[in-house]
RODO-2510 file (C-alpha; in nm, 4 decimals, decimal comma):
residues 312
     n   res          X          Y          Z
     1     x     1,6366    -1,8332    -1,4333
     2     x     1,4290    -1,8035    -1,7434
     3     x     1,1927    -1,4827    -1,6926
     4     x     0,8381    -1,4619    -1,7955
     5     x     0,6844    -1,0994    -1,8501
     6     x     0,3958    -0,9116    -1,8821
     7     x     0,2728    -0,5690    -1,8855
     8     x    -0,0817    -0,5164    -1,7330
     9     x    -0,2779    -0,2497    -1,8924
    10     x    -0,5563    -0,2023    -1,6159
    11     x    -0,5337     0,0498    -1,3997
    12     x    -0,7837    -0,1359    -1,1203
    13     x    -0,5642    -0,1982    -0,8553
    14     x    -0,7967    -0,5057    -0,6875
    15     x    -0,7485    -0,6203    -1,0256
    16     x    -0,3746    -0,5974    -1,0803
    17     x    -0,3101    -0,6958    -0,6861
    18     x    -0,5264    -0,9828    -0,7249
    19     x    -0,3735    -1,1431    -1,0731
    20     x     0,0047    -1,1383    -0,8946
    21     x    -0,1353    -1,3099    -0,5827
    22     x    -0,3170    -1,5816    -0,8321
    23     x    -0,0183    -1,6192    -1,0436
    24     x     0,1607    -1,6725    -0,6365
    25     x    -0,0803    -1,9845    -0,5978
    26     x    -0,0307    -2,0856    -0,9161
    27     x     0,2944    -2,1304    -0,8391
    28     x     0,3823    -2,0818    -1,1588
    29     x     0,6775    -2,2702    -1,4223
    30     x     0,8836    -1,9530    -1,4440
    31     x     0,9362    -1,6568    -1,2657
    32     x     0,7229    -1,3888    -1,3659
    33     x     0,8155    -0,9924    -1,3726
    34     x     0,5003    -0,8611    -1,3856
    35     x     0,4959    -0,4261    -1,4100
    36     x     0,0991    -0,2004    -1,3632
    37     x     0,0179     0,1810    -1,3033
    38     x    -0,2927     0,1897    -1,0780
    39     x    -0,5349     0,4563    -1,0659
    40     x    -0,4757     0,6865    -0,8080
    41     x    -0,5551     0,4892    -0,4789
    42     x    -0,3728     0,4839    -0,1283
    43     x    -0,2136     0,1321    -0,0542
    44     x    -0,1694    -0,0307     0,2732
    45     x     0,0055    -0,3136     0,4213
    46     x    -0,1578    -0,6549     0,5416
    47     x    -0,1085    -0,5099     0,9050
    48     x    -0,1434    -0,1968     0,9183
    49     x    -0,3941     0,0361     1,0718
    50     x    -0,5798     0,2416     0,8377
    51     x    -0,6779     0,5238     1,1177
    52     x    -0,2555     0,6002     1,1738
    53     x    -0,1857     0,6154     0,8277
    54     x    -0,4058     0,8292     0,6177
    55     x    -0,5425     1,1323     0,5825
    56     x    -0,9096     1,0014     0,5641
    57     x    -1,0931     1,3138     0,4881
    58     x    -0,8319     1,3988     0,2009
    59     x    -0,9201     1,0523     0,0768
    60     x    -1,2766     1,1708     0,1014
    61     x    -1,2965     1,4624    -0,0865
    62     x    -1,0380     1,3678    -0,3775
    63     x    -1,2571     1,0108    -0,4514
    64     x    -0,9404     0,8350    -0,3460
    65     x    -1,0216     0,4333    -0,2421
    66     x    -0,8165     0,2179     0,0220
    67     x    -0,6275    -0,0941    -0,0761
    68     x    -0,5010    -0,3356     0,1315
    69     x    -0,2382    -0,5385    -0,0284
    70     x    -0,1626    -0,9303     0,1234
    71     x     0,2396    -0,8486     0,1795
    72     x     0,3664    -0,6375     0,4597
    73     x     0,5407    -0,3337     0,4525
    74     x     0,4426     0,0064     0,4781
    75     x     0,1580     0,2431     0,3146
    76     x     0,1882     0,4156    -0,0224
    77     x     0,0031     0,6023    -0,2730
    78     x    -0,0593     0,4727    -0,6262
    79     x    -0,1630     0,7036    -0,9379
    80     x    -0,0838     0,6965    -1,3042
    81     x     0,3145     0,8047    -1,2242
    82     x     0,4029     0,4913    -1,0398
    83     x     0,5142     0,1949    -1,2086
    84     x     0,4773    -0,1339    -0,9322
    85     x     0,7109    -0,3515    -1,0269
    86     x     0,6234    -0,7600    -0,8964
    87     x     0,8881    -1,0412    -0,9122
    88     x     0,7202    -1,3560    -0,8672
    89     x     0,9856    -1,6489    -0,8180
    90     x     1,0141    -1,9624    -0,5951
    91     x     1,0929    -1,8656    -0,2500
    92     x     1,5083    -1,8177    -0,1930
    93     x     1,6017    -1,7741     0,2211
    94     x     1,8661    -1,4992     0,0677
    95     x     1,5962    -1,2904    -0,1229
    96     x     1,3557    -1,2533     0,2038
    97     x     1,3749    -0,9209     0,3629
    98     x     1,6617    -0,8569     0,1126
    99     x     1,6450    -0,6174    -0,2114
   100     x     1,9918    -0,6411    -0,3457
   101     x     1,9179    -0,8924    -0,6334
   102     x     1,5910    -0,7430    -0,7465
   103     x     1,6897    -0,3791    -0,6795
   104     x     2,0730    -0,4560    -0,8515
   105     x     1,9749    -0,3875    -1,2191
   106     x     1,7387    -0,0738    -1,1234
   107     x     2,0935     0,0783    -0,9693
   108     x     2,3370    -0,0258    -1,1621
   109     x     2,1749     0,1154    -1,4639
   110     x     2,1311     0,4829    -1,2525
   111     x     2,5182     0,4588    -1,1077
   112     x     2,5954     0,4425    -1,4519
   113     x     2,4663     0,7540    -1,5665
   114     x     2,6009     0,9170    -1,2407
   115     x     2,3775     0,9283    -0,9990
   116     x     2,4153     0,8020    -0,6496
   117     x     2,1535     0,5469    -0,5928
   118     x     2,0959     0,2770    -0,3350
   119     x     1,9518     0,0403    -0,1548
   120     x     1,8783     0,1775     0,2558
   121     x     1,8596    -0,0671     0,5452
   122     x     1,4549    -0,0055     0,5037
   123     x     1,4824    -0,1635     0,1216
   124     x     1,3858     0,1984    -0,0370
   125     x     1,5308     0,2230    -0,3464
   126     x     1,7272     0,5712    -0,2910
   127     x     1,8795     0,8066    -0,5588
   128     x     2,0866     1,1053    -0,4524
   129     x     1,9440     1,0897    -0,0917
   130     x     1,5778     1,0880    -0,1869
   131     x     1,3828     0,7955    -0,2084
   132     x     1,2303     0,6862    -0,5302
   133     x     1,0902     0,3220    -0,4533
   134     x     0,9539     0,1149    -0,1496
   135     x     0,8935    -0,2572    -0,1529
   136     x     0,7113    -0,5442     0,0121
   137     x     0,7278    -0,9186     0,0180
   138     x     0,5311    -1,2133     0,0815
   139     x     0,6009    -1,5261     0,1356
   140     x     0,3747    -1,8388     0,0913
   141     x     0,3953    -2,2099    -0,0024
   142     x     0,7549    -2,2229    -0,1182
   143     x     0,6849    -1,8816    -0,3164
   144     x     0,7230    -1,5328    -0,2626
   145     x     0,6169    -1,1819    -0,3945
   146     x     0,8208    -0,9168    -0,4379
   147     x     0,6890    -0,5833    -0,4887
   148     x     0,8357    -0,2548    -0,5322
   149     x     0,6685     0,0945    -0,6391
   150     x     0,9178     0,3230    -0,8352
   151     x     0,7704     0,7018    -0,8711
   152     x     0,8187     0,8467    -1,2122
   153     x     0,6151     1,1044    -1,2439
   154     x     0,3384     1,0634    -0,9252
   155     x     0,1778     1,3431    -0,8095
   156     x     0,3705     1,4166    -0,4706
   157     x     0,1792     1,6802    -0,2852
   158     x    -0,1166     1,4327    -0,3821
   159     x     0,1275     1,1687    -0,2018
   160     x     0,2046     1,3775     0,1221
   161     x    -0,1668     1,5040     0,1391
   162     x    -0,2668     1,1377     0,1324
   163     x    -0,0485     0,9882     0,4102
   164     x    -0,0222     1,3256     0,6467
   165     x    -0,2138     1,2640     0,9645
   166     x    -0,2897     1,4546     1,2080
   167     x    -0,4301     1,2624     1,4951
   168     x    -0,2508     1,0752     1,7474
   169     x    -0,3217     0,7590     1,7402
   170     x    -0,1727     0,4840     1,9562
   171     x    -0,1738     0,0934     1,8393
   172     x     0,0593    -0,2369     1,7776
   173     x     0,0319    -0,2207     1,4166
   174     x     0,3312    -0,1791     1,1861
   175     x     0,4115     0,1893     1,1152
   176     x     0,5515     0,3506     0,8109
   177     x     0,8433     0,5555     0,8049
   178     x     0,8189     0,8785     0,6466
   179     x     1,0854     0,9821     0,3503
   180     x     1,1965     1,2931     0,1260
   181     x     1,0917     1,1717    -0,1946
   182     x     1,1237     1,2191    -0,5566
   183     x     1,0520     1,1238    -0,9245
   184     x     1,2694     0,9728    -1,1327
   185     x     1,1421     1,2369    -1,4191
   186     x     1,4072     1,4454    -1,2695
   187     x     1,6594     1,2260    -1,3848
   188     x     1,5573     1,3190    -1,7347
   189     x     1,6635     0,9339    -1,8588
   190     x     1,3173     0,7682    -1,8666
   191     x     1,0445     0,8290    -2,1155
   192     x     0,6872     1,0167    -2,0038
   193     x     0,3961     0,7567    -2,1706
   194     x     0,3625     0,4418    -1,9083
   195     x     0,3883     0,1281    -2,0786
   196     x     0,7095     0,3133    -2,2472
   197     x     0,8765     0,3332    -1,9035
   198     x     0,7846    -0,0081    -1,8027
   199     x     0,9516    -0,1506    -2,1398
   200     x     1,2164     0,0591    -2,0940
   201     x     1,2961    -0,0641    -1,7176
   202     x     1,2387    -0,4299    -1,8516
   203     x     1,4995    -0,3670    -2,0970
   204     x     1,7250    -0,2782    -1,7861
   205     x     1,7076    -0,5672    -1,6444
   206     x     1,7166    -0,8476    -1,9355
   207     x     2,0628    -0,6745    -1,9351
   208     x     2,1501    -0,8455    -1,6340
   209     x     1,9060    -1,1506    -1,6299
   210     x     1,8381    -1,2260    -2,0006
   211     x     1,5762    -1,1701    -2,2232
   212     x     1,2165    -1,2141    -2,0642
   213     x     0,9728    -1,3658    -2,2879
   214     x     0,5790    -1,2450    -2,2707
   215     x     0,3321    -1,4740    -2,0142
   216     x     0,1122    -1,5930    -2,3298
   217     x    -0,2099    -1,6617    -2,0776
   218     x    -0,3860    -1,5026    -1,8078
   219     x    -0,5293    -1,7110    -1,5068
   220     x    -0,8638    -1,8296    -1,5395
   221     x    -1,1487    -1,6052    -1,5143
   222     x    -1,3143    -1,7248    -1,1907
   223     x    -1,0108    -1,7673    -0,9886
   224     x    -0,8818    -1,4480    -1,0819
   225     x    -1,2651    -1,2717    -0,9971
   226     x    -1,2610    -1,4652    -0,6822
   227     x    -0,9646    -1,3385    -0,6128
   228     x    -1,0313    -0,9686    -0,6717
   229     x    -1,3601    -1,0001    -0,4827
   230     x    -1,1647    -1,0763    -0,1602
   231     x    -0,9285    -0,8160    -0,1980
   232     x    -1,2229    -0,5273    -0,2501
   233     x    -1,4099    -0,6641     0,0546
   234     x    -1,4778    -0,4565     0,3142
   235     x    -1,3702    -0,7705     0,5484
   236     x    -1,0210    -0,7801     0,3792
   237     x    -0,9695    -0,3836     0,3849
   238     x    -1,1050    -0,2495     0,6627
   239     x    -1,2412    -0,5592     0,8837
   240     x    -0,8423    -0,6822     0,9885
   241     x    -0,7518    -0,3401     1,0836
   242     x    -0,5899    -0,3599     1,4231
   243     x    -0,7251    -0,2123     1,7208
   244     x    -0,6143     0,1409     1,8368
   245     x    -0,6425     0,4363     2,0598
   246     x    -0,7340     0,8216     1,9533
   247     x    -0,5558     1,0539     2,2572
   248     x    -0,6598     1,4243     2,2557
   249     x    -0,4528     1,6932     2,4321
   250     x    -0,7245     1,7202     2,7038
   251     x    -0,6074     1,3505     2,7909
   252     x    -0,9564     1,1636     2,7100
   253     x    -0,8642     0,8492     2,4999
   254     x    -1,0996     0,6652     2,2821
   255     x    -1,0397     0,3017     2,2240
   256     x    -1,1403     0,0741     1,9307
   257     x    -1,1119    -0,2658     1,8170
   258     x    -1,0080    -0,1575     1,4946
   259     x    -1,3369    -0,0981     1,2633
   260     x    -1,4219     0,2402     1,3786
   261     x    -1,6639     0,1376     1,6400
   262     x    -1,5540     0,2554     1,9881
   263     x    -1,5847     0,0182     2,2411
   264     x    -1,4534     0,2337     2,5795
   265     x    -1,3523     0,5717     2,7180
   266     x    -1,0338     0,6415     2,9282
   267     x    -1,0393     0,9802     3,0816
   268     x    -0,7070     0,9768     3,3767
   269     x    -0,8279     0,7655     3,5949
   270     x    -1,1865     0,7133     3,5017
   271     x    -1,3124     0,4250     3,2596
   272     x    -1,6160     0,3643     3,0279
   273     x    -1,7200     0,1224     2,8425
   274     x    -1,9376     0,1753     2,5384
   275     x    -2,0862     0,0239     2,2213
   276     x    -2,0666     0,3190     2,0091
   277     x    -2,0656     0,3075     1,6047
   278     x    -1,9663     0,5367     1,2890
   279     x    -2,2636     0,3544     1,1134
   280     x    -2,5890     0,3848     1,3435
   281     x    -2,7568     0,6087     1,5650
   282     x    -2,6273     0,5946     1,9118
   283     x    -2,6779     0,6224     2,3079
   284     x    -2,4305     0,8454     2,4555
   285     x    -2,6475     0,8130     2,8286
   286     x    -2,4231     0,6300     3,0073
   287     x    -2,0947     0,8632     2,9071
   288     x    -2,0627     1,2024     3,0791
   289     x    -2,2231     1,5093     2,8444
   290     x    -1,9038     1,6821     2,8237
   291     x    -1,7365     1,4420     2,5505
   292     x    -2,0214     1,4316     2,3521
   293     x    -1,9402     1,6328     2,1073
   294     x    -1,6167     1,4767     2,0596
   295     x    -1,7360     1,1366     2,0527
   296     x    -1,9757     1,2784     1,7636
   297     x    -1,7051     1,4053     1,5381
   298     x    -1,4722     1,0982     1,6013
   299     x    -1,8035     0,9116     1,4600
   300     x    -1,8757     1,1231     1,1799
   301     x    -1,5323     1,1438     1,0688
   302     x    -1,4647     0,7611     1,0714
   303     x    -1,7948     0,7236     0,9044
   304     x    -1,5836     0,8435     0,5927
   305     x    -1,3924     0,4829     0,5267
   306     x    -1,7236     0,3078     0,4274
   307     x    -1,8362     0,6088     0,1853
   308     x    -1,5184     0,5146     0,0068
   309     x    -1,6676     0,2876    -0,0612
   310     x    -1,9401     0,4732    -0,2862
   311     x    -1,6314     0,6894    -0,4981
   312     x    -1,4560     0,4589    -0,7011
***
């Protein structure tokens, strides 16, 4: 295959996220490797639910926004020490679910210098036990995206403060899997400034596939704006979050359909319904005083993923 290239230098993610799925529809002449650092930012899969896998408070208070990309897979965080790596090609049966081919390069270059890296059965990218890289794929129209995030120098308490929650939270949505990580700094074979390690990894892997030569334009203006509106809308991010349960010790559980507003009460064996929301005054009447004052906090607290919106 004849590779395109090109090296994005914004650091919106909405914006980078939205020119790889437009390049997707495009379906585009060549294969493009496409490489971006996003601002700091806490990514989640097209299916999963927001509630299970961040820390939303953290998110608060450190002016971090959610981002919900269009591919599966699980959540990650995003800051100016992650290089995302996107291989957009025609869609291959072998290459779904699969990371061998696009991951190949990447490892053969580290095994080469000594280290032990691999490919797990979860498609981490994995060098001496510790994971370095997670990926996602879509699939669409007889094309596919395929998306990796490779931590070079990423903040990683900023990482496990991000995705560490505490509540437990019950729901059908796809889960992420939790893994010791680390930064490829340590390796000491990569440079520090960002568009340097992005060169330098394309370098690593025209050694295998051949040189890549730069995408020359940039989709149009209106499909790509479109495109980024969608992705920052609060129906994209937060409206397809799946429904879910909150269970406290005590054994109340709180049900929602997903958006933060709680629609009944399970306490044993005793039910309520309710129309309760984060984002309007309420009428807790009809349920018992005594879970009140938890119903308030659970309110306030998911209140919190539409003031996101207001930091960014």
């Amino acid at each position: 295959m004849n590779w395109k290239f090109h090296f994005s230098r914004s650091v919106n993610p909405w914006e980078n996220l939205a020119l790889e799925n437009v390049w997707l529809e495009e379906a585009m002449e060549h294969p493009v490797f496409l490489g971006y650092f996003n601002a700091p930012c806490a990514v989640i899969g097209k299916n999963q639910n927001l509630f299970q896998e961040l820390n939303l408070p953290y998110l608060y208070e450190n002016h971090l926004p959610i981002v919900r990309r269009t591919s599966g897979g699980g959540t990650v965080y995003h800051d100016l020490g992650c290089l995302n790596l996107s291989f957009i090609t025609p869609h291959r049966t072998d290459w779904v679910g699969k990371w061998d081919f696009f991951f190949h390069p990447f490892i053969s270059f580290l095994q080469s210098k000594g280290f032990v890296a691999f490919t797990n059965p979860r498609n981490s990218l994995m060098v001496n036990d510790k994971k370095v890289g997670g990926s996602a794929q879509k699939v669409s129209r007889g094309r596919m995206i395929s998306h990796c995030s490779l931590l070079f120098h990423t903040n990683l308490l900023a990482l496990e403060n991000a995705l560490s929650v505490s509540d437990h939270i019950e729901s059908n949505a796809s889960l992420s899997v939790r893994a010791n990580v680390m930064n490829l700094e340590s390796t000491q074979l990569f440079p520090e400034h960002s568009e340097e390690i992005f060169h330098q990894v394309k370098s690593i892997y025209e050694e295998h596939w051949g040189n890549f030569e730069e995408v020359q334009q940039l989709p149009e203006s209106e499909k790509w704006s479109a495109k980024i509106q969608e992705l920052e809308g609060i129906d994209w991010r937060f409206g397809r979050n799946p429904a879910f349960t909150l269970v406290f010790e005590s054994g109340l559980k709180i049900h929602s359909k997903g958006n933060g507003c709680i629609h009944a009460l399970d306490y044993f064996n005793q039910h309520w319904d309710a129309q309760l929301s984060p984002f309007q005054e309420n009428d807790f009447s009809s349920i018992p005083n005594e879970f009140h004052q938890e119903l308030k906090e659970v309110l306030q607290k998911w209140r919190i993923h539409l003031d996101l919106e207001k930091t960014w």
